[in-house]
C-alpha positions in Angstrom: 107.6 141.7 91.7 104.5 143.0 93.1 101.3 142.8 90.2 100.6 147.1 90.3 96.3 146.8 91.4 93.6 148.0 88.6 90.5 149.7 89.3 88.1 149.6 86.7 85.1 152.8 86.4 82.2 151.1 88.3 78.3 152.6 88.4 78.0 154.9 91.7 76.9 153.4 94.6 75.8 155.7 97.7 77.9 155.7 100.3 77.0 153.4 103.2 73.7 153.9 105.0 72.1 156.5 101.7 69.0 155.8 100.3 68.0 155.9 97.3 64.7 157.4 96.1 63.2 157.4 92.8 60.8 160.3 92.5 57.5 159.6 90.6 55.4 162.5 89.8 51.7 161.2 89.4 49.7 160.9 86.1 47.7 162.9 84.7 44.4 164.4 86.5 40.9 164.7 85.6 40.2 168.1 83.3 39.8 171.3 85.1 36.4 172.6 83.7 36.2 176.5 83.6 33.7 177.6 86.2 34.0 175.0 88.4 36.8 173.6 90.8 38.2 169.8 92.1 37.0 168.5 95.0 39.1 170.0 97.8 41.6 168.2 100.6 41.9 171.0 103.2 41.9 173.4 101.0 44.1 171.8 98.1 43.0 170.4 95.3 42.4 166.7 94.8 40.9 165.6 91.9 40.9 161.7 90.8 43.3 160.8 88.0 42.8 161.1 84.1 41.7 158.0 81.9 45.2 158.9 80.3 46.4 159.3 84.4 45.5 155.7 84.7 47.0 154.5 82.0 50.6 156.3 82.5 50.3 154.7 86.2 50.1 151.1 84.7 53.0 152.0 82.7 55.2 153.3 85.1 54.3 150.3 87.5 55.3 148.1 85.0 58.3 149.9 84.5 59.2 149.9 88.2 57.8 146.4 89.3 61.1 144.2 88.5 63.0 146.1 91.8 63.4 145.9 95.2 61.7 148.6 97.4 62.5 149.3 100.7 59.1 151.1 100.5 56.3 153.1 98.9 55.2 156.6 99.7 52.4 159.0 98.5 51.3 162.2 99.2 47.8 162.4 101.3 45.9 163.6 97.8 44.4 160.7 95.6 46.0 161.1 92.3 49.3 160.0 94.2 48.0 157.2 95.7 46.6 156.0 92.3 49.4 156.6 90.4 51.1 154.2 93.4 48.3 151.6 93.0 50.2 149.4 90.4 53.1 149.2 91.2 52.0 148.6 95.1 49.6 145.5 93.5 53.1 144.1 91.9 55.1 144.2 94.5 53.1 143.7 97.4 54.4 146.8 99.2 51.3 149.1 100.5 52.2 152.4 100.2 52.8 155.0 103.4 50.9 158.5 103.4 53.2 161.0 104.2 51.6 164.8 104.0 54.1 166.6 103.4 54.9 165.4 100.3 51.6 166.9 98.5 52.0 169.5 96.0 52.4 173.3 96.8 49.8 175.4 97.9 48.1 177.9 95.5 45.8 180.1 97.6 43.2 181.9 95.5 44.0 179.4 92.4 43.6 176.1 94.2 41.3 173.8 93.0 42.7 173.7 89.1 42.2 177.6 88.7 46.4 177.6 88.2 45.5 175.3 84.7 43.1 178.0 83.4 45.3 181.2 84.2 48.5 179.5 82.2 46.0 178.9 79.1 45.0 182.6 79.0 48.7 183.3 80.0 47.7 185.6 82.7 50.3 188.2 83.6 50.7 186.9 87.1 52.0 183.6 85.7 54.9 185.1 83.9 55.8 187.0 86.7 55.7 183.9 88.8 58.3 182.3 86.4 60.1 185.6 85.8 60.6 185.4 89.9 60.6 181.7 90.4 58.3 181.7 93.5 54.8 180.3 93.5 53.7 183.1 96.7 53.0 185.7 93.1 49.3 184.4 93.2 47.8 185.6 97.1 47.6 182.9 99.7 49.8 180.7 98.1 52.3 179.0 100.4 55.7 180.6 100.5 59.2 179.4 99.3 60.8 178.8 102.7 57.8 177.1 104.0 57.0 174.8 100.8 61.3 174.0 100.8 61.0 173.3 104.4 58.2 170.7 104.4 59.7 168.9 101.8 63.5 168.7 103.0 61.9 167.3 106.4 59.5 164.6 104.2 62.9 163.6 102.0 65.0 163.4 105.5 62.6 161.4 107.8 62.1 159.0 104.5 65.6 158.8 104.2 66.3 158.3 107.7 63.8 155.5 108.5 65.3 153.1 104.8 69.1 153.1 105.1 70.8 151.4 102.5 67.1 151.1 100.9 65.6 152.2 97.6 62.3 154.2 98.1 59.8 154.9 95.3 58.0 158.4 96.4 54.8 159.4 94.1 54.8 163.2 94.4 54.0 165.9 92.5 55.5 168.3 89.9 56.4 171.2 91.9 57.0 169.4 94.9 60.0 167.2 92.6 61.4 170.6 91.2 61.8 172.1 94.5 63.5 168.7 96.1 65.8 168.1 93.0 66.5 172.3 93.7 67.5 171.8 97.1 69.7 168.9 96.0 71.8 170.8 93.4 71.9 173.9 95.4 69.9 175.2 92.0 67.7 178.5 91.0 64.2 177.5 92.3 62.6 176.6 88.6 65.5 174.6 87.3 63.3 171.4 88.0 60.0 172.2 87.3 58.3 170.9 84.9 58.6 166.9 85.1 55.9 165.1 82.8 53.0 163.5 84.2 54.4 159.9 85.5 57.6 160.7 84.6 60.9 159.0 86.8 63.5 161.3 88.7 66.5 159.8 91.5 68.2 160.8 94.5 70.4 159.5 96.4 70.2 160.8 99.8 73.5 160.3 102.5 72.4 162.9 105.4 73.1 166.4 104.3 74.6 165.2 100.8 71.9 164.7 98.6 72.9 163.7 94.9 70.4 164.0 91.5 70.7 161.2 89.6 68.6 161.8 86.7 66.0 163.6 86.1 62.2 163.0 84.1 62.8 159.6 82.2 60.2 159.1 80.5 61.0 155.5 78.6 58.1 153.7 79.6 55.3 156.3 78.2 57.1 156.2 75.0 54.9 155.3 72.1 51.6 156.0 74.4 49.4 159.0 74.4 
């Protein structure tokens, strides 16, 4: 008599030639001070990390540094690649600047403006949420074009790490609108993600598969 097989409930592995990518969103930046504005990367924002910014990036390095890594990308605007510092210093792995991964664009309020309008709860920021579309505030770079930058960043990444696991350090916006795309979501469903916080994705050409979303573990118990 033939012993029936059993199949026991295993953890999800990606299907053969996916990569997996583990979304970082950088930590906290240096204070916008009313008045003034960051020092600008063509056009965008760039301003240095927080001493709290430094700090979270420590942490989530430490956090990441026990795994294997295909590779490292960061945007091309500083607070990415300093957030990546640690964890590049622990593993060895220097990271690869990849452009279209920086954060959206926000015409007129570039440059930490957006930080000061949300305080005063300017009417143009509730009708950005109440329309989920960052292009509210003039100049600011539109849905289709912002989506479409970051679907070809998350496909070339995926493309050139088969079967490898990719640690991206991103931004906030930028990880609400891939995890978005992923779940075929309203645009907004994602924003949000803490400063250093930990999202995952696993990518298998035009399946693309959240697997968690702003884990926060390691800054528990720090400011």
């Amino acid at each position: 008599m033939t012993t029936p097989r059993t199949f026991s409930q295993e953890p999800l592995q990606g299907p053969p030639g996916s990569t997996e990518l583990l979304l970082v969103r950088h930590g906290a930046s240096a204070d916008s001070v009313e008045g003034t504005s960051h020092e600008l990367l063509e056009g965008q924002g760039n301003p240095p990390l927080s001493p709290i910014g430094r700090e979270q990036a420590e942490l989530v390095g430490a956090r990441l540094a026990g795994g294997s890594y295909a590779a490292i990308y960061i945007s091309s605007l500083q607070r990415t690649a300093e957030t990546a510092a640690p964890l590049a210093r622990l593993t060895g792995v220097t990271p690869m600047v990849d452009p279209d991964l920086r954060e959206v664009f926000m015409g007129e309020w570039e440059g930490g403006l957006l930080r000061q309008k949300v305080a005063d709860q300017d009417p143009m920021v509730k009708q950005i949420f109440a329309e989920q579309r960052w292009s509210v505030v003039p100049g600011a770079e539109g849905a289709e074009e912002f989506g479409a930058r970051l679907r070809g960043a998350v496909t070339r990444i995926a493309a050139a790490h088969p079967d490898g696991r990719v640690v991206v350090f991103c931004h906030g916006a930028a990880i609400g609108e891939i995890l978005a795309q992923a779940a075929q979501s309203k645009p907004f469903a994602f924003i949000g993600g803490d400063n250093a916080s930990i999202s995952r994705l696993i990518v298998s050409g035009d399946l693309w598969m959240v697997r968690g979303f702003n884990d926060t573990a390691h800054l528990e118990g720090h400011a």
